[in-house]
C-alpha positions, 0 to 999 in steps of 0.5 A: 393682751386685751383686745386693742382699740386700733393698729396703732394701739396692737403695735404698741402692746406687742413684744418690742422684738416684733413691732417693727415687723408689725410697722413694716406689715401695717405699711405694705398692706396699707399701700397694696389696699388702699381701698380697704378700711382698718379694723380690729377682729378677733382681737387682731388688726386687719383690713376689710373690704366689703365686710370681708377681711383680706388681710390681718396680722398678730405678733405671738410669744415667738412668732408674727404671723400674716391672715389671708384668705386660703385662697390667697395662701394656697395660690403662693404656697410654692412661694412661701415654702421656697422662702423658708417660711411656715403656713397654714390654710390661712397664714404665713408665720415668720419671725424678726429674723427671718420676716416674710419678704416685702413682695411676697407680702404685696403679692398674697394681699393681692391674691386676698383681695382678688379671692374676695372679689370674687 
C-alpha cells in the first residue's frame, strides 16, 4: 500500500474484510477526541493532538491493529488480555472476527489522551 493521502483513502486501499473495522475504529476515535485533527504518519492514519499522536490504527494481511501511547496500553492491559486480544507496548491486535470491543476502544483513547496531556 502506498502511503495514503487521508483516513478515507487507507479505508479504501485496505483488504475488503478489514474496512469495516477500520470505518468502526475512524468513528469511535473521532467522537471520543474530538478535539484531535486527523492526520496520516508513518503511512497509518492517526489522530493528533498537540503534535502528539494519541490514537492510530492499520489493517494488515491477518490482522487490524489499534496505536496508543504505552501508557494508554499498559493502563488496560488487564482489560485487553480479559478480552482475548493480543498487545504490545503500544498496540491492541484484533481481527474481523474477533474486533476489539467498542468500550474498550473509548476507554484507551482516553487514557491515550490523558497520557499525552500530561
Amino acid at each position: 500500500m502506498t502511503t495514503p493521502a487521508d483516513h478515507d483513502a487507507y479505508i479504501a486501499a485496505a483488504p475488503e474484510a478489514f474496512r469495516p473495522s477500520l470505518t468502526r475504529l475512524r468513528t469511535i476515535l473521532s467522537r471520543v477526541l474530538p478535539e484531535a485533527e486527523e492526520i496520516v504518519a508513518y503511512d497509518m492514519p492517526g489522530f493528533s493532538i498537540g503534535g502528539s499522536v494519541v490514537a492510530s490504527y492499520a489493517a494488515f494481511s491477518r490482522q487490524c491493529g489499534l496505536y496508543l501511547l504505552p501508557e494508554a496500553v499498559a493502563e488496560h492491559a488487564e482489560e485487553i488480555a480479559a478480552s482475548g486480544l493480543r498487545s504490545t507496548k503500544t498496540g491492541v491486535t484484533f481481527s474481523p472476527s474477533r474486533p476489539i470491543p467498542d468500550d474498550l476502544v473509548e476507554r484507551l483513547a482516553r487514557s491515550s489522551r490523558d497520557a499525552a496531556a500530561g
